[in-house]
PASEBA-1860 file (N, C-alpha, C; in nm, 3 decimals):
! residues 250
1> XXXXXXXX> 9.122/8.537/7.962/9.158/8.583/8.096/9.146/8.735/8.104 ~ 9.094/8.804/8.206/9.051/8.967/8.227/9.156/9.019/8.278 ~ 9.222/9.136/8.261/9.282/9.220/8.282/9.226/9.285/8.416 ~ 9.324/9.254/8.516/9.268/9.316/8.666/9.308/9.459/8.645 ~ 9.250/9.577/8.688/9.228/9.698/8.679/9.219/9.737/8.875 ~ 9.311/9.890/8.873/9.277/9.964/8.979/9.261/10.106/8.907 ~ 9.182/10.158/8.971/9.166/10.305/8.908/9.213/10.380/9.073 ~ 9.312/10.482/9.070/9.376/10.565/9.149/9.334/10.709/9.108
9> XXXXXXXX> 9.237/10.795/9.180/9.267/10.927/9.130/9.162/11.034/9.226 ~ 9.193/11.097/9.269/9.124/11.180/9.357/8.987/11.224/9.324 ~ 8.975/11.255/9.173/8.851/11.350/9.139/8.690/11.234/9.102 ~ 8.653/11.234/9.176/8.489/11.161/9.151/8.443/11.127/9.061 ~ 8.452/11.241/8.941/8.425/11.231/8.845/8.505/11.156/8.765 ~ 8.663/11.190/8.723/8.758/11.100/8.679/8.715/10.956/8.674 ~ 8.707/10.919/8.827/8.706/10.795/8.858/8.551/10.753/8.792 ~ 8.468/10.767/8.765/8.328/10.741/8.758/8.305/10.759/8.594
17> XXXXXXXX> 8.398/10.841/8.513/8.390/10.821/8.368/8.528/10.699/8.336 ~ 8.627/10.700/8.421/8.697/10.514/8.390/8.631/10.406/8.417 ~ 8.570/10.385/8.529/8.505/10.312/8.564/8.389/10.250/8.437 ~ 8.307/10.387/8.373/8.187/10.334/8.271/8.302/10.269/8.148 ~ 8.379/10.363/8.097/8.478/10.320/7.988/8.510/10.162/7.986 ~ 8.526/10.118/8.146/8.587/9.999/8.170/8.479/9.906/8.166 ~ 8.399/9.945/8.212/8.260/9.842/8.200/8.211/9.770/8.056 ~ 8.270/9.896/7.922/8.199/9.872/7.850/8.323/9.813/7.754
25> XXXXXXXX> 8.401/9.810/7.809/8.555/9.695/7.741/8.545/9.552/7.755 ~ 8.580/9.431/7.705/8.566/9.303/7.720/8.706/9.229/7.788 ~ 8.681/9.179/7.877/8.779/9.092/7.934/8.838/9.200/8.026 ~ 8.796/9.253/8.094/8.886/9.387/8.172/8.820/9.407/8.335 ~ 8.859/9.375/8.414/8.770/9.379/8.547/8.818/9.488/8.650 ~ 8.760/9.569/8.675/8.799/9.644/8.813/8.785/9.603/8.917 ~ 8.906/9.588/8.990/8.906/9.550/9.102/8.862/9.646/9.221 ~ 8.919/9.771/9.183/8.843/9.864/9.295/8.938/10.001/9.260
33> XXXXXXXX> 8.835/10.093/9.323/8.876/10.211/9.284/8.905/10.333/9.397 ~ 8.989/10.424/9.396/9.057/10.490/9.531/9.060/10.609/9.486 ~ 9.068/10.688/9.592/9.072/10.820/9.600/9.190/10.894/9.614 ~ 9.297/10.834/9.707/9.437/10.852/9.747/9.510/10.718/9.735 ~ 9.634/10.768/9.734/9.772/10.669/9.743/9.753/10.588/9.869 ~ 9.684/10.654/9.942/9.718/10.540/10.089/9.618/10.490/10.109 ~ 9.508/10.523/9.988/9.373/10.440/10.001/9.441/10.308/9.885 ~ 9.504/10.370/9.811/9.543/10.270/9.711/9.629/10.118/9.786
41> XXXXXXXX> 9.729/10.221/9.877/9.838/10.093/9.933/9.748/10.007/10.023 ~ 9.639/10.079/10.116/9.573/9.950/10.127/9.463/9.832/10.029 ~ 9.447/9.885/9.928/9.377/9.812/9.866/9.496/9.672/9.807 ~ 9.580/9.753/9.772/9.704/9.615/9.705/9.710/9.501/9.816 ~ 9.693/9.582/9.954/9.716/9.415/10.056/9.619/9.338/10.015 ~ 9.514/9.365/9.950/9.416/9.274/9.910/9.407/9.218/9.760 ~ 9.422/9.329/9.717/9.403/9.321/9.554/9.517/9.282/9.460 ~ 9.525/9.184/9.374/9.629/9.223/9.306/9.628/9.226/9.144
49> XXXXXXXX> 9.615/9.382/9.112/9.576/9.452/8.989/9.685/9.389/8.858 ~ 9.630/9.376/8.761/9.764/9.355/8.658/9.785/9.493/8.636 ~ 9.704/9.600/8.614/9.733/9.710/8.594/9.693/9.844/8.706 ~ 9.757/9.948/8.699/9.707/10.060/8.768/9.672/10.169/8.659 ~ 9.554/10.267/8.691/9.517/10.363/8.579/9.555/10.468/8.744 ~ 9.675/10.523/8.708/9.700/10.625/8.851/9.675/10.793/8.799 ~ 9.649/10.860/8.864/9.651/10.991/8.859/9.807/11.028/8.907 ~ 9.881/11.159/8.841/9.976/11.199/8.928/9.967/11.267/9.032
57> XXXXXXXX> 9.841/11.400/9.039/9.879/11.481/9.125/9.762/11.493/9.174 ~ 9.795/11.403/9.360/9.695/11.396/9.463/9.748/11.458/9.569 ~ 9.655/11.482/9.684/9.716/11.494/9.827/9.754/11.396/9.866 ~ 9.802/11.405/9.975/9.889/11.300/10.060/9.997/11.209/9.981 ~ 9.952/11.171/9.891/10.097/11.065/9.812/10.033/11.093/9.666 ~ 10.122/11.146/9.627/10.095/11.150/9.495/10.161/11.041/9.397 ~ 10.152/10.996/9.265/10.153/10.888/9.196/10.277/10.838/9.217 ~ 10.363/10.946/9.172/10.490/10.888/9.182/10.538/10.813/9.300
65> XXXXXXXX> 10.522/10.928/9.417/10.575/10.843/9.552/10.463/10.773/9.556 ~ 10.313/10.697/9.497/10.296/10.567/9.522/10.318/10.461/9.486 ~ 10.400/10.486/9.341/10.504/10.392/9.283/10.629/10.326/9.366 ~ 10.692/10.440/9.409/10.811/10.451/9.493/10.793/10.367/9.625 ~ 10.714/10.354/9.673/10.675/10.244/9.836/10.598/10.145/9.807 ~ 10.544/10.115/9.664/10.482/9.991/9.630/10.602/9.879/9.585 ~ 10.569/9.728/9.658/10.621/9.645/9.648/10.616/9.586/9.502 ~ 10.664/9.549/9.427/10.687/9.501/9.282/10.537/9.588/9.244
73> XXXXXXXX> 10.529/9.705/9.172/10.398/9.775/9.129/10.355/9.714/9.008 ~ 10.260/9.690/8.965/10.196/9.666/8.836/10.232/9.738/8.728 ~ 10.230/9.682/8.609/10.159/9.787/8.489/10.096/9.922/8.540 ~ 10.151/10.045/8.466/10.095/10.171/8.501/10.048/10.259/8.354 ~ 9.960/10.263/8.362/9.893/10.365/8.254/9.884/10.513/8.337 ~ 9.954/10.600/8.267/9.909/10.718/8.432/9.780/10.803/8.327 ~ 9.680/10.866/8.394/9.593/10.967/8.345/9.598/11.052/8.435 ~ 9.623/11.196/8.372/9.641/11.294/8.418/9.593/11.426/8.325
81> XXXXXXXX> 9.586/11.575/8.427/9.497/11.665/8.368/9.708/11.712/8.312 ~ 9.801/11.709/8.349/9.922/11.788/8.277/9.984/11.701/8.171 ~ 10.034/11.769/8.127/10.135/11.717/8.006/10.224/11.728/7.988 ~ 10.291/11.807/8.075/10.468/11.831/8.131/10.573/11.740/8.156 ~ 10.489/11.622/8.199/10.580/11.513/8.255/10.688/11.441/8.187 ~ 10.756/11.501/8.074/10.820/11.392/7.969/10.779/11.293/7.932 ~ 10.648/11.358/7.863/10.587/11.210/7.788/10.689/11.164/7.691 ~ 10.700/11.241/7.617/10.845/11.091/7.567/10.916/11.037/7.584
89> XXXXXXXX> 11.028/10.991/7.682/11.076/10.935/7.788/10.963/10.883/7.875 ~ 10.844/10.893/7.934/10.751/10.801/7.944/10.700/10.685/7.864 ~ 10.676/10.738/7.726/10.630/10.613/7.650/10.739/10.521/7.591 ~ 10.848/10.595/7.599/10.995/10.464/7.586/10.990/10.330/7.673 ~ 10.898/10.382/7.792/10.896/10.282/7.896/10.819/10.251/7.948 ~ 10.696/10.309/8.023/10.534/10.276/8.066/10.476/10.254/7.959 ~ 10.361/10.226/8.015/10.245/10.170/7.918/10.159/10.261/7.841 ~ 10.128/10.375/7.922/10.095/10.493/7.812/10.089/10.611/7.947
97> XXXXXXXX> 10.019/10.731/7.872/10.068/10.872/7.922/9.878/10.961/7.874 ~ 9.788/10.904/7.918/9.668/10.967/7.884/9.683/11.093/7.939 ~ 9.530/11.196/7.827/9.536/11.353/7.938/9.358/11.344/7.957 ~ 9.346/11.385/8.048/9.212/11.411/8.102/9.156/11.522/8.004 ~ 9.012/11.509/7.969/8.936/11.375/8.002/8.973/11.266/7.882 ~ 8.943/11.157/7.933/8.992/11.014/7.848/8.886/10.987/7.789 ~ 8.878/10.998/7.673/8.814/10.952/7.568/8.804/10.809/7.546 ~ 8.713/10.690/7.562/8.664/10.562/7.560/8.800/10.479/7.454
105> XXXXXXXX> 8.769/10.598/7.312/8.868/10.525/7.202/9.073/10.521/7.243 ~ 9.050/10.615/7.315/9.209/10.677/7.390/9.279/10.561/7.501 ~ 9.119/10.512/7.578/9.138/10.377/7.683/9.176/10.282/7.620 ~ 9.130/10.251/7.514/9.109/10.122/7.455/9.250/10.105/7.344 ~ 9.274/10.178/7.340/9.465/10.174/7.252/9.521/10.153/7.382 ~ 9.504/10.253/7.526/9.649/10.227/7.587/9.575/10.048/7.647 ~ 9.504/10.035/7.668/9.520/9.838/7.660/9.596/9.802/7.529 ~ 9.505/9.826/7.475/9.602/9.708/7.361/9.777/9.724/7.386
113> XXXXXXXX> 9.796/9.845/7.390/9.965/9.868/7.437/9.973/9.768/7.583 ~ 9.891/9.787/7.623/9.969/9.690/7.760/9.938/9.576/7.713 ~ 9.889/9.475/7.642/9.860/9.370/7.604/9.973/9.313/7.479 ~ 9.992/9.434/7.403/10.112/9.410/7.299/10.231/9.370/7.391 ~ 10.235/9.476/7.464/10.382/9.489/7.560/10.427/9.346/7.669 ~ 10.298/9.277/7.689/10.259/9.184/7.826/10.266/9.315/7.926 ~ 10.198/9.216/8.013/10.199/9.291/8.168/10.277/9.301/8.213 ~ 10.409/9.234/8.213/10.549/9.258/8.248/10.627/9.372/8.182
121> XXXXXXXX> 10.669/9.448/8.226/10.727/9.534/8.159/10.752/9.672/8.241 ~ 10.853/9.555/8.317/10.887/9.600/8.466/11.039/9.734/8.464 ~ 11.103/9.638/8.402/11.270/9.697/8.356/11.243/9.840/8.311 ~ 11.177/9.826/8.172/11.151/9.990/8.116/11.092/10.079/8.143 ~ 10.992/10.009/8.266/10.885/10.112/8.285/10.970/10.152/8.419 ~ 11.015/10.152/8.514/11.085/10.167/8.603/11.215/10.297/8.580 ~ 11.295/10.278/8.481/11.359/10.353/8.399/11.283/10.488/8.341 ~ 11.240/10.489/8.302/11.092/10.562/8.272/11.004/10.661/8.372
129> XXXXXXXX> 11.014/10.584/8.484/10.994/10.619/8.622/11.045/10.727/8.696 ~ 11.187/10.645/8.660/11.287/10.720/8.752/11.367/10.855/8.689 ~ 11.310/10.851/8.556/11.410/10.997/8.463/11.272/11.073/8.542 ~ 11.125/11.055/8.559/11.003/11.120/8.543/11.052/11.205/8.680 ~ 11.066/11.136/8.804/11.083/11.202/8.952/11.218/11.252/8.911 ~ 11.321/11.248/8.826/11.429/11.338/8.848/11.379/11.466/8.786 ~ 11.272/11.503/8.702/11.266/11.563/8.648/11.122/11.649/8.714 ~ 11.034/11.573/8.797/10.965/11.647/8.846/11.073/11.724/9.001
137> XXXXXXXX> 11.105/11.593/9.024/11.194/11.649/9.113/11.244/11.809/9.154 ~ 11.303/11.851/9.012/11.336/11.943/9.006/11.260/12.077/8.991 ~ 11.138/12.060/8.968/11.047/12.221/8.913/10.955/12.197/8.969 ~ 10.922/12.064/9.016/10.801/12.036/9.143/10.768/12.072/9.278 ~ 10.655/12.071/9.348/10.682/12.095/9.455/10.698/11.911/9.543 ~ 10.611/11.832/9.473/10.652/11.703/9.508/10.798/11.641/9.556 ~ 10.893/11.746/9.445/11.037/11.715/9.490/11.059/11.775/9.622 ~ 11.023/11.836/9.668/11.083/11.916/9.798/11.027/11.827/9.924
145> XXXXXXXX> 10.969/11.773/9.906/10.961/11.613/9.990/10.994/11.465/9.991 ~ 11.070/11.421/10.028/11.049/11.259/9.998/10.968/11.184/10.112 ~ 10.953/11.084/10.093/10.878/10.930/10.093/10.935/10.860/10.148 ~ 10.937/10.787/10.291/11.000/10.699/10.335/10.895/10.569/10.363 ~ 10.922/10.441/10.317/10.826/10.364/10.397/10.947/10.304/10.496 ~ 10.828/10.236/10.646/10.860/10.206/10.745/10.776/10.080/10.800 ~ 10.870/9.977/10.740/10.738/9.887/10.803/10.614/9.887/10.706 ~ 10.518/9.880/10.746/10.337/9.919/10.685/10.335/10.055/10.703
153> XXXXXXXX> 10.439/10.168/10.803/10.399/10.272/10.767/10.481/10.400/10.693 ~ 10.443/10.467/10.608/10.471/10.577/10.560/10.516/10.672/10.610 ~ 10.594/10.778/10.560/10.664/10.892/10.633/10.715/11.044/10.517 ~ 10.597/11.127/10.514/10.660/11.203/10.443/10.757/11.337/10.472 ~ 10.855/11.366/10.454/10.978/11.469/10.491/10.997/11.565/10.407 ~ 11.011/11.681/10.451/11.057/11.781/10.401/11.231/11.775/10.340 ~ 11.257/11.815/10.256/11.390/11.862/10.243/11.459/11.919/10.341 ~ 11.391/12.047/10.398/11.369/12.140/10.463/11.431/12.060/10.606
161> XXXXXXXX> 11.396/11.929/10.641/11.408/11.868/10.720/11.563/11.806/10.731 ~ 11.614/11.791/10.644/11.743/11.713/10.614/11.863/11.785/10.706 ~ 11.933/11.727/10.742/12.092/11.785/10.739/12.207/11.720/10.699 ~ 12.211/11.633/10.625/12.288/11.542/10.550/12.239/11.400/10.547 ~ 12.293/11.320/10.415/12.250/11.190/10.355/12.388/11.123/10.372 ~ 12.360/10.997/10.421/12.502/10.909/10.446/12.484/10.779/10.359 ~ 12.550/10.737/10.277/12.533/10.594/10.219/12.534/10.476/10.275 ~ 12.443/10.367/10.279/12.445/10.292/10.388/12.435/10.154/10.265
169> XXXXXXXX> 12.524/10.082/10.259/12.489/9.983/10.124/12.393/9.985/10.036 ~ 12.294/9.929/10.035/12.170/9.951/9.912/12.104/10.048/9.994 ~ 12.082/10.141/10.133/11.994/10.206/10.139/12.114/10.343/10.145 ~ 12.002/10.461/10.172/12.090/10.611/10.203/12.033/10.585/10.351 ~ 12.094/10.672/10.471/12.048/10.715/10.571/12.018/10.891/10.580 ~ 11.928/10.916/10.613/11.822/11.075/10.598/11.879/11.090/10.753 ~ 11.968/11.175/10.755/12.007/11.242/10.877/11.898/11.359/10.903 ~ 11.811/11.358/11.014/11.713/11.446/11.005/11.791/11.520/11.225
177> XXXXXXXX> 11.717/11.614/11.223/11.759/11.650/11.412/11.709/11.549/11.502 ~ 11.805/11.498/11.546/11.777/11.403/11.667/11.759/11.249/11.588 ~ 11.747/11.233/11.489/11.720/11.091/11.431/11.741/11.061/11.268 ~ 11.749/10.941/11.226/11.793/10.884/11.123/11.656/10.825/11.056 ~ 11.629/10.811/10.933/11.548/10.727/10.837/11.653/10.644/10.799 ~ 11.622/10.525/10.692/11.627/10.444/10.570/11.558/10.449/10.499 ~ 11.661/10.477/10.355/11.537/10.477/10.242/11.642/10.390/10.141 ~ 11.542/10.323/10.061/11.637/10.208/9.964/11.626/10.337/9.833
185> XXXXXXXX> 11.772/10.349/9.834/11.823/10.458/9.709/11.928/10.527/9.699 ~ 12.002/10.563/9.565/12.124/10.577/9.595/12.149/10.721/9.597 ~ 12.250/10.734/9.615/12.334/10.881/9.633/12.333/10.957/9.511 ~ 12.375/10.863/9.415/12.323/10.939/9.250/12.210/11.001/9.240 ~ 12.080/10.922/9.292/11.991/10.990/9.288/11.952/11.096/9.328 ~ 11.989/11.085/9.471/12.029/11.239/9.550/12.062/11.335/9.468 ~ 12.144/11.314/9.420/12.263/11.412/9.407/12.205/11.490/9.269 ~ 12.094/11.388/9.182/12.069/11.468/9.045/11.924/11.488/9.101
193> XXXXXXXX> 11.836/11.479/9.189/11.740/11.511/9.208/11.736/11.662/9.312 ~ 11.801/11.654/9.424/11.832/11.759/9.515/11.875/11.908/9.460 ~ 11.843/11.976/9.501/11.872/12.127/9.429/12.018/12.151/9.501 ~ 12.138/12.150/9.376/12.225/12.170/9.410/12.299/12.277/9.473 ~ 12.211/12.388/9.474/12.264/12.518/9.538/12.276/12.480/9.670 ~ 12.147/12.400/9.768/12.149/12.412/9.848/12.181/12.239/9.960 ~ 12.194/12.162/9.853/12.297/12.006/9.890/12.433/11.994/9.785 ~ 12.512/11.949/9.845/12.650/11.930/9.862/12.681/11.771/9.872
201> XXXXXXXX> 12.755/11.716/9.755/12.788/11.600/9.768/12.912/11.588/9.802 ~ 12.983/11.620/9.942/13.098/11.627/9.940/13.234/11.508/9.990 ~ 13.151/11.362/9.952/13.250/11.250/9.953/13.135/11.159/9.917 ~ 13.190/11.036/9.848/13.138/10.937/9.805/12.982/10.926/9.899 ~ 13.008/10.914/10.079/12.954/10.849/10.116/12.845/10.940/10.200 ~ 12.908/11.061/10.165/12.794/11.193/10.236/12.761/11.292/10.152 ~ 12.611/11.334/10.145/12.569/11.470/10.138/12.557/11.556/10.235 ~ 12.565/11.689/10.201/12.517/11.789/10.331/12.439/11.871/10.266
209> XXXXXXXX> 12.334/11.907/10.323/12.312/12.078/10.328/12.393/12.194/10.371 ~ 12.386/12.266/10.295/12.471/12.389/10.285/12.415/12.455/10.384 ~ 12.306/12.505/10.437/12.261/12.539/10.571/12.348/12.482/10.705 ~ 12.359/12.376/10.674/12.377/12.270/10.810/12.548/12.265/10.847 ~ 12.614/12.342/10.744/12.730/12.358/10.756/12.798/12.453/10.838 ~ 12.892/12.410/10.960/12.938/12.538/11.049/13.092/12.581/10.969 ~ 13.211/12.464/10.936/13.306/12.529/10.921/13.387/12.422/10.869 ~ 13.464/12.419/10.750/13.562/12.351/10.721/13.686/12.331/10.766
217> XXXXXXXX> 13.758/12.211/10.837/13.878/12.244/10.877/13.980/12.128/10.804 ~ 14.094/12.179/10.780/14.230/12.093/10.733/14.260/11.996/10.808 ~ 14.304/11.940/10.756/14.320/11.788/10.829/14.471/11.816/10.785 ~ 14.513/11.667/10.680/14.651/11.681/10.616/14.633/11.787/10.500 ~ 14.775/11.735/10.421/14.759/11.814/10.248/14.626/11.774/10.188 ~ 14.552/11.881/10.143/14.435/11.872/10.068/14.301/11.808/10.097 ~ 14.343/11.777/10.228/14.246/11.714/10.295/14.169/11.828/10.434 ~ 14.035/11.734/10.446/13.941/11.837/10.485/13.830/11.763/10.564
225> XXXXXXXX> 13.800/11.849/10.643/13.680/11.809/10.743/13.562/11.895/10.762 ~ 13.427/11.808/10.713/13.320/11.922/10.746/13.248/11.911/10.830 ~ 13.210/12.054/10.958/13.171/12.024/11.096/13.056/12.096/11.063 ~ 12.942/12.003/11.100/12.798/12.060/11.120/12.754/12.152/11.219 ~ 12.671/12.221/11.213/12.654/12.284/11.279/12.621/12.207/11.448 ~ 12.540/12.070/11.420/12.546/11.983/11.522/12.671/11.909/11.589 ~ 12.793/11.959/11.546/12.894/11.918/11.528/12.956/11.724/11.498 ~ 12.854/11.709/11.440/12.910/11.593/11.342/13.031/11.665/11.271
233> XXXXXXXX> 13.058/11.554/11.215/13.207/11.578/11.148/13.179/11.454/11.021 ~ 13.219/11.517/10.918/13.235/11.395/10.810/13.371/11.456/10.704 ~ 13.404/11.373/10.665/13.527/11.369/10.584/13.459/11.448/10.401 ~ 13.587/11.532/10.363/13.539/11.542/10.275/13.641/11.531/10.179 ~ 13.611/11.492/10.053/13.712/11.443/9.912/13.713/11.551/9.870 ~ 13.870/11.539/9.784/13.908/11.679/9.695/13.800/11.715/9.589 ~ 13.705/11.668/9.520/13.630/11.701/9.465/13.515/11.759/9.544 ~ 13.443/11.694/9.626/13.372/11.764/9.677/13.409/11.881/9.783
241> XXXXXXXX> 13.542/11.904/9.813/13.584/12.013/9.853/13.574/12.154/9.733 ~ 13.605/12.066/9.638/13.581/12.175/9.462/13.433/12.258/9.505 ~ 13.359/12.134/9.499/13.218/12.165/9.494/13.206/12.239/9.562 ~ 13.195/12.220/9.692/13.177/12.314/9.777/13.221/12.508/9.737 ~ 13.339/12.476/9.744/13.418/12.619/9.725/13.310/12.704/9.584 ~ 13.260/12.613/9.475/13.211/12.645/9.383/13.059/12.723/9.403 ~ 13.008/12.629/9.505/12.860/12.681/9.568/12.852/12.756/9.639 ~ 12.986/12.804/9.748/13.004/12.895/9.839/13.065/13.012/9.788
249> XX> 13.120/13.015/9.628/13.178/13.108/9.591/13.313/13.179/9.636 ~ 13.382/13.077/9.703/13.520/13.093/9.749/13.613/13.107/9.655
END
């Protein structure tokens, strides 16, 4: 049985030296090959790859957020020109971590790893995943946007855009001016991905931006209310009252 193959990656060339590599492997079929993430998400309505060979860093959606809006994603081998990404904490959990250019003998180990591993190998690689975006998150410029899907369509946001995150059971709600997103993800994540100088986790069930903040007021003992500049109002816990005072230097 052949190993279904997508090759994901912006550069022509990339794609056109995997492609020969793959040709000249046994039992391995390409299903088709893309230029972008949103060339990719439409190909999955059709295709369904056991594996992805993704690039990380494209325009419009880059690897990660095309992980992040893909419905149960495949096996991921990522090839890429950096090496920053915590490849070790990657290979604890994906399938491998190639660097451009990929050497024929370099392809042909990270199969056998996905073949040792099965194609399943959903749990670790996911885990794996998710330390990778906390960590680009932070020194990236990728982090300073997120990813919403909607339906069939996509939505990418600035940080810049935010004025507080509300917890909504399995999803967060993206308080943006004048309107709300859903995104399936938690507040933890927020909270270790977001640059803390300038978000504020200040109760279980809200973040704010520190921009977006007009004025704290007392409620009872030790208790506290924070008024947006839009004048929302959300409650805030003695800890994240800490926080606050800590970031504001009070």
């Amino acid at each position: 049985m052949s190993i279904k193959v997508l090759i994901v990656d912006d550069e022509p060339l990339a794609r056109s030296l995997l492609e020969e590599h793959l040709a000249s492997m046994k039992e391995v079929q390409v299903l088709d090959s893309c230029s972008d993430g949103f060339e990719a998400l439409k190909s999955l309505k059709i295709q369904r790859p056991d594996v992805i060979l993704l690039d990380i860093h494209m325009p419009k959606l880059n690897g990660f957020e095309l992980l992040e809006v893909m419905e149960n994603p495949p096996a991921v081998i990522f090839i890429t020109a950096y090496d920053q990404y915590a490849i070790k904490a990657f290979e604890a959990g994906a399938i491998d971590y190639l660097l451009k250019p990929v050497a024929l003998e370099r392809l042909e180990k990270a199969f056998a790893k996905l073949q040792q591993a099965g194609i399943e190998q959903k749990q670790e690689q996911q885990k794996a995943l998710d330390q990778l975006n906390r960590q680009s998150g932070k020194h990236e410029e990728e982090g300073r946007r997120i990813v919403v899907k909607n339906g069939t369509s996509i939505r990418m946001i600035s940080t810049h855009e935010l004025v507080y995150i509300e917890a909504y059971d399995d999803y967060v709600r993206l308080h943006l001016p004048g309107e709300f997103l859903l995104k399936k993800q938690t507040m933890n994540y927020f909270e270790e991905v977001l640059d803390p100088r300038q978000f504020v986790r200040i109760h279980r069930s809200f973040m704010i931006k520190i921009s977006s903040l007009n004025k704290l007021e007392a409620m009872e003992k030790d208790s506290y209310v924070a008024i947006l500049k839009n004048g929302i109002r959300l409650p805030v816990s003695r800890s994240g009252y800490d926080k606050l005072k800590q970031v504001l230097n009070w």
